[in-house]
N, C-alpha and C positions, 0 to 999 in steps of 0.2 A: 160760687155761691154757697156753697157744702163747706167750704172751708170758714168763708166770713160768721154761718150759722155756728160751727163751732167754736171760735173765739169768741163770740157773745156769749155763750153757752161758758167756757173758760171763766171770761170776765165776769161774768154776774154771779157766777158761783167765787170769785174773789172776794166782791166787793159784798156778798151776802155773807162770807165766811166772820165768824167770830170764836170769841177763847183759843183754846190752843193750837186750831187748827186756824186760827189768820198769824199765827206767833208762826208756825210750822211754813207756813208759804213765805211768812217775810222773810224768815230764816235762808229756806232752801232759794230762794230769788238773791239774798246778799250773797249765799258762798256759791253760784253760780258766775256773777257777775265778775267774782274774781280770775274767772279765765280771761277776761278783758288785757289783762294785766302782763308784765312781762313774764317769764320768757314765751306764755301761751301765746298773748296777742290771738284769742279768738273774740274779738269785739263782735262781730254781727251776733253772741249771744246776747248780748245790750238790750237787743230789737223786742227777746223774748221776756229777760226781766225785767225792763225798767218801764213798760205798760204796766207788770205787776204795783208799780208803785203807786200810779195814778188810781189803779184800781183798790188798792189798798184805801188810799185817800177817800177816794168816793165813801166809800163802807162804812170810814168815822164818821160820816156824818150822823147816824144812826145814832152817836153815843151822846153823850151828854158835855156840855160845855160847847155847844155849834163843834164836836167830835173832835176840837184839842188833843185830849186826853188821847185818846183813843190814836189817833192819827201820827203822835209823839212815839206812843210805844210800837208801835208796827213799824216807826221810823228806828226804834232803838233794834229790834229784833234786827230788820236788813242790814243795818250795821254790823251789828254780832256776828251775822251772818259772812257779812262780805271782809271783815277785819281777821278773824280767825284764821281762815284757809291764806288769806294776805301777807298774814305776817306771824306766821306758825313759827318762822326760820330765827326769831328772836330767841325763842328758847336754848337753842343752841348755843348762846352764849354764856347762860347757863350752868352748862356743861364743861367748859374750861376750866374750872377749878369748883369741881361736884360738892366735894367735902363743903365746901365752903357754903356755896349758890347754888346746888340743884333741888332745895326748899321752897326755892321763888320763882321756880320756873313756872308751876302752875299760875301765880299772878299775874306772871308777865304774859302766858302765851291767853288768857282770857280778861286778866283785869285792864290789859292795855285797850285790846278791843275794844270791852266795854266801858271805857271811859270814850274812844275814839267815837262809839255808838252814838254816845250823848250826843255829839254836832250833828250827827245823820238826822234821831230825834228833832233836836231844836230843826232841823231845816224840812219837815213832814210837820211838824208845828203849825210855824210860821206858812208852809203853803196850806193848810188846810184854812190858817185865819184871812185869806184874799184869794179861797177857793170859789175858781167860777164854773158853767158847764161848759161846755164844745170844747174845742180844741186851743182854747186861751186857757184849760185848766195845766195843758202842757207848759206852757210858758210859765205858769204860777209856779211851778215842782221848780224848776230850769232856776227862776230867780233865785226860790229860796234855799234851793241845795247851795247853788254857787257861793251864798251868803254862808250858809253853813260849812262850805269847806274852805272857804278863806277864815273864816272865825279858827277852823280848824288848823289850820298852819299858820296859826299866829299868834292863841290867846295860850299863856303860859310858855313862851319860847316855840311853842307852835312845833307839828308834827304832818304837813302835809302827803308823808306818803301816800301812793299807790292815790291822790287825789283823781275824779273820774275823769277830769279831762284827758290822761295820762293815756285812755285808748281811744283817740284819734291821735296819738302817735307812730304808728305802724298800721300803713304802710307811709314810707316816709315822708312821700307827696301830701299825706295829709295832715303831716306832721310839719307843716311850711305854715300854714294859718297861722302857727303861733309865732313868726314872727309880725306879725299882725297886731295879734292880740294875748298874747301872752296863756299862760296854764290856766287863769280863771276865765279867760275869753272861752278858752278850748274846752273847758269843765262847763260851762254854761252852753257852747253847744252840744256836748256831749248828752245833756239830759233832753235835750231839746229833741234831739235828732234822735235816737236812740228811745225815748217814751213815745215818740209819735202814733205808734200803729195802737194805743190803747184807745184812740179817738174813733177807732174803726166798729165798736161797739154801741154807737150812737143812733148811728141809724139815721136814713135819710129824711123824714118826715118836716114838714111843716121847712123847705128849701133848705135844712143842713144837709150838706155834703161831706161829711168824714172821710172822703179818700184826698180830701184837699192836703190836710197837715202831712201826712206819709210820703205824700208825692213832693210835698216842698222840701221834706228830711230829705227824701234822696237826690233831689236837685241839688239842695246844697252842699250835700256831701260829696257829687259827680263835680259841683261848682269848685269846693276846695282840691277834690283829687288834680280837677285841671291847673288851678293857679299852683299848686306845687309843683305837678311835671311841668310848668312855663319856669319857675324859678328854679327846680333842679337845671335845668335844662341851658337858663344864664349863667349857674354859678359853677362851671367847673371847678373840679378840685385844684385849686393853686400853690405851687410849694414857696415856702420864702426863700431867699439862696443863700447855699453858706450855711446854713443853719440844719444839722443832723441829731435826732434823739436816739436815744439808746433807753429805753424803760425795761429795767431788773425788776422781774418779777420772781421771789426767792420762794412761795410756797412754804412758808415755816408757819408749823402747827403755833397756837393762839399763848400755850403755856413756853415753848421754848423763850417766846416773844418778851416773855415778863422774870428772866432768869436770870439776875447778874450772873451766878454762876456757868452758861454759856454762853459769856459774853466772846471768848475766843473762837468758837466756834459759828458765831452768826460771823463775826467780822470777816472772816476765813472765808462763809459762803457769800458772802456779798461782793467780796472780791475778785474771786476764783467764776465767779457767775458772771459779773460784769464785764470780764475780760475776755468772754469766751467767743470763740468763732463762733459767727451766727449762719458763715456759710462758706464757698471753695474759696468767694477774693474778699473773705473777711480779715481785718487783723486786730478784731477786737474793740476795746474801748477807743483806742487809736481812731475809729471811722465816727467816733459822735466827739459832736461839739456841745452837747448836753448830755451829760449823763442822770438818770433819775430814779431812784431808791423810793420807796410806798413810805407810809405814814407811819409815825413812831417805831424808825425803823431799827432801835436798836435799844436791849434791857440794860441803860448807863445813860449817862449824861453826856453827848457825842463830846463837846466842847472843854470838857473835864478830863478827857481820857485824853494824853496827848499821845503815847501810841497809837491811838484807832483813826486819829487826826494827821499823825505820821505816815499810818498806811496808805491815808486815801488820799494825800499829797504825793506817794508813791505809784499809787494807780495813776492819776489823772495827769494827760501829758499835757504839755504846754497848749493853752487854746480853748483846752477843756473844763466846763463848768461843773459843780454836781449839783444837783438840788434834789433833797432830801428829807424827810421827815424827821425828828427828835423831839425828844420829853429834852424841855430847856429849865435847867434850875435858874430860879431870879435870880435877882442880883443882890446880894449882900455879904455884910463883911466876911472876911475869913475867921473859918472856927465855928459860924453859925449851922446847929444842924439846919438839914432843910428838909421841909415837911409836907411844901406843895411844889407844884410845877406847870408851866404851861406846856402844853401842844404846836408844836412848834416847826416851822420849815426855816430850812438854812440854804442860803446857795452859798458854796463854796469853791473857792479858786484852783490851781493848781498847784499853788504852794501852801494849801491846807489856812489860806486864810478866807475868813468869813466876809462875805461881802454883803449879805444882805437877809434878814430875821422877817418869817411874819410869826404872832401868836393867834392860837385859834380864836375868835371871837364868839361862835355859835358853836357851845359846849351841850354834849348827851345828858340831857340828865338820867341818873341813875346809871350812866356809864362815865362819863366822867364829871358828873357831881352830883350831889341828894338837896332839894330842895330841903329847907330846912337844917343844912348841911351839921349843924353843930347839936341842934336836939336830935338829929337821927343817929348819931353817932356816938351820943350819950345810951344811945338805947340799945347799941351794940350794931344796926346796920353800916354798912358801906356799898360805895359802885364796886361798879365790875372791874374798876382798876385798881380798886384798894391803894390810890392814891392819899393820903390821911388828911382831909380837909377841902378834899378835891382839888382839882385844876383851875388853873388861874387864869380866868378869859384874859384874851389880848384887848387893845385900845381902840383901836380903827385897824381896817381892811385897806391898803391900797397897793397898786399894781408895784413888785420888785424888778428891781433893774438886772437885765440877766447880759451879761458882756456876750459883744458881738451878736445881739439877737432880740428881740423885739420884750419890751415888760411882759410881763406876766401876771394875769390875775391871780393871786392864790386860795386854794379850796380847801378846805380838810376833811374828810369824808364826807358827813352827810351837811356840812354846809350848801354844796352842790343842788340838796334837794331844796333850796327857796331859792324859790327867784328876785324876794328881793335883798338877800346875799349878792348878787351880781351886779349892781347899782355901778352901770360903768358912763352913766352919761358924762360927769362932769374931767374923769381921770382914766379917759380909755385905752386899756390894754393893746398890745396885740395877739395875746392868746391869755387859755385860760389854764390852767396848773392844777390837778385835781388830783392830790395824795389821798389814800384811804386803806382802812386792811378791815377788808371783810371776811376775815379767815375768823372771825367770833362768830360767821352764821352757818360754815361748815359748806357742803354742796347742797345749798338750797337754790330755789328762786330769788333770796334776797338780794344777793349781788347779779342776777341778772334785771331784776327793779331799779336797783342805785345805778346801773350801768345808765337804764333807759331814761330815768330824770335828766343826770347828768349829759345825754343826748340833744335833752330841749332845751339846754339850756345855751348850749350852741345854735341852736336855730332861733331863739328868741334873740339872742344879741349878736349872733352874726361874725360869733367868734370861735376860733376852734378848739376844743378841749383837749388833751392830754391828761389820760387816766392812767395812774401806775397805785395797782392794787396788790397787797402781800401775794390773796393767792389768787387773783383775779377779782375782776375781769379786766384786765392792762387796756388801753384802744385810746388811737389816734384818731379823732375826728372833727370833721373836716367844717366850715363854719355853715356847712344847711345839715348837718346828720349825716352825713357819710361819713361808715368807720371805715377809716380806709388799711387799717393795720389794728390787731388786738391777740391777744391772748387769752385764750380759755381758760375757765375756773378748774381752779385744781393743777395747773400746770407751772413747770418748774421752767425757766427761760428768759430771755430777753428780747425784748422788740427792738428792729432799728427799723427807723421809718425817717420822713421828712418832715418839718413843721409845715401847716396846713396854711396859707394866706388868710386872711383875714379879709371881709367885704365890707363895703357898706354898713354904716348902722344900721338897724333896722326901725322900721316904725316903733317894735315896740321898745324897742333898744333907746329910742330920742324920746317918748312918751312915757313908758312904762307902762300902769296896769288902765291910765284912764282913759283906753279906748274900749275896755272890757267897762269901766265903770258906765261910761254910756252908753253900751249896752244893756247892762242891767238897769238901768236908768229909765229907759226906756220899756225896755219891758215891763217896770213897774208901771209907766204909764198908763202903757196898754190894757193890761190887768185890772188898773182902778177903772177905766174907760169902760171898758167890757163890764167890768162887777155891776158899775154904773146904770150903765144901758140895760141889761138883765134887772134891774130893781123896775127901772122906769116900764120896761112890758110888763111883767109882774103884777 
């Protein structure tokens, strides 16, 4: 009772709070919330900040415009709040070639934020405009964040990181729902589940019961832990047969990566790497039937160099595949310079010839291209690859044929982070291919983030991923989230592991996202029902 007194006491001083001191709670509630996130994964802090939101909301109403205004900017601070400490580890990119780009670090580590702010904003808007009281005001946030963070990973090429559904990911059990209902399913109970206990400030009067919504959060949440220990618990981890990976993980700093002039020297470590005993009855490349090199794995045009194409028809013995990342020049006449290039994966045979190309389609902006590409470059910017015109999206995504071994979807870094990049209903893979070098964010949390997307997205489709990262985080996982083999960030090595079987599609895998749509569909229902029914007592 002593504790309930004081969370009313908490809350009312929230929801009373204004100027810099409700800027100051939204703030410290957004960079809290980021412990949620990998590699903390302390979600039950959720419990604590995202009441703060509902409470925040209440507060606008005070302001003017039925508290819009007011409710919008409390929505931008939490953001600020939760985007900064999230994704600090961008700046580091930065830093790869200083002279050049350590100017725009300050933009990047707050101006990305606070553009990221604005969807927070819009989705504290939008609930504040079909704000009811009780515990249907929970459902209102729920709707309209989940609207704002798909707006979010969509509108401009979209940026979904670190989206909140992303901590009911760990522990893994409850990381199964999303084959269900996919990241915006999971982000919608995330706010749901996790705002619940601000209800508890209500107060029982006049037959409301406030301990109802808390007690159904944690129901539901006991609900989903269960239905993932039943589906871990179906889907042992299955190997395909015949089929051995070897993922070279070379650890080269970010500038070597962009040096023709080391071009002999990566070719050297990648070889001498791949070949190496991984243990007493190793003999090297010899034990894999795929061999697999990280993303733009080399400062040349792999296909242009017929020595580097020589070598690795010298490495690779009869049987064995490679598949690898390269910067791929188009195609045009001889004699033409060439001034852009795409992002590119090759699988290649064992006599050095190519069997099969994808180009990236969902390109970085600002790291491999500038919106505006041709005025910004009049004005003297460039990305962070100082490619001159940027890179050249690929045509279509579809699964490459990998000899003696099941297709392959392929990924290129942060393709990985949308789910609707994995659109495998009509051309289903049997696994999934995910090259990246996040050796541009240093030893941060951000490749232990990309690791964790790239996790759900095996559990949403039911397939299993293959990560081979410059300097991590490399892992074989399995099609619910089980890594069952991986390599730590920062570490120089090679993984041999087994490919993972592949199961069932999954609901959300045959559906996609419109089993989350009817839920939010629903909820809106609810919401106007309730707004409804409170006008008519009234």
């Amino acid at each position: 009772m002593i504790a309930l007194d004081k969370l009313r006491t908490l809350g009312l001083a929230i929801i009373l709070a204004w100027g810099w001191k409700r800027a100051a709670i939204a703030f410290a509630a957004g960079a809290l919330s980021a412990l949620a996130m990998a590699p903390f994964n302390a979600w039950p802090v959720l419990f604590l900040t995202f009441p703060v939101m509902v409470w925040l909301i209440d507060g606008a109403g005070a302001g003017r415009l039925r508290g819009v205004p007011a409710a919008a900017m409390a929505g931008w601070w939490f953001g600020l709040g939760y985007f900064v400490p999230g994704l600090y580890w961008l700046g580091y990119a930065f830093l790869v070639d200083a002279s050049t780009f350590a100017w725009l670090m300050p933009f990047a580590v707050l101006g990305l934020p606070a553009y990221l702010a604005l969807f927070t904003a819009a989705g504290f808007a939008l609930a504040r405009l079909i704000w009811t009281k009780g515990a249907s005001r929970v459902i209102a946030l729920a709707l309209s964040l989940t609207i704002s963070e798909w707006l979010r990973g969509h509108v401009l090429t979209g940026f979904p990181w670190n989206a909140f559904g992303y901590a009911l990911s760990e522990p893994l059990a409850l990381a199964q729902t999303a084959s269900l209902i996919g990241l915006w399913g999971l982000t919608f109970l995330s706010v749901a589940i996790f705002a619940s206990p601000a209800v508890l400030i209500d107060g029982s009067s006049r037959g409301r019961k406030p301990w109802i919504a808390p007690v159904a959060a944690l129901a539901l949440l006991l609900a989903m832990g269960i239905f993932g220990g039943v589906r871990l618990s179906l889907h042992p981890t299955a190997d395909v047969a015949k089929v051995r990976l070897r993922i070279m993980q070379p650890n080269l700093q970010q500038d070597v990566k962009f040096n023709y002039a080391a071009k002999a020297e990566v070719m050297q470590k990648y070889l001498t790497l791949s070949d190496r005993a991984s243990g007493p009855q190793s003999t090297g490349v010899r034990d894999a039937s795929i061999l697999i090199w990280p993303e733009s794995a080399f400062p040349f045009f792999l296909t242009r160099e017929a020595d580097a194409m020589a070598q690795i028809a010298d490495l690779l013995p009869k049987g064995t595949v490679l598949i690898t990342g390269s910067v791929r020049a188009p195609d045009l006449p001889p004699g033409t310079r060439i001034t852009r290039a795409y992002n590119s994966i090759y699988v290649i045979d064992h006599d050095g010839s190519v069997l099969s190309v994808y180009d990236k389609l969902h390109l970085v902006p600002f790291g491999e291209y500038l919106p505006f590409q041709d005025w910004m470059e009049k004005i003297g910017l460039e990305q962070l690859t100082r490619v001159q015109g940027g890179f050249i999206p690929g045509l279509r995504r579809r699964p490459m044929d990998i000899p003696n071994a099941p297709r392959a979807l392929p990924l290129i870094c942060y393709e990985a982070i949308f789910p609707s990049d994995v659109a495998t209903r009509d051309d289903r893979p049997g696994w999934i291919v995910n090259l990246t070098n996040d050796g541009w964010f240093g030893i941060s949390t951000g490749p232990y983030q990309h690791l964790q997307q790239a996790r759900l997205r095996a559990i949403e489709q039911g397939l299993p991923v293959v990560r081979a990262a410059n300097t991590g985080i490399s892992a074989v996982i399995d099609p619910v989230g089980r890594i069952v083999a991986r390599l730590d960030l920062g570490v120089e090595g090679v993984l041999d592991a087994s490919l993972p079987s592949p199961i069932a599609p999954t609901i959300y895998a045959r559906n996609g996202d419109i089993p989350a749509a009817i839920m939010l569909a629903a909820a809106f229902l609810f919401v106007i029902r309730r707004r409804a029914a409170k006008r008519r007592i009234s």
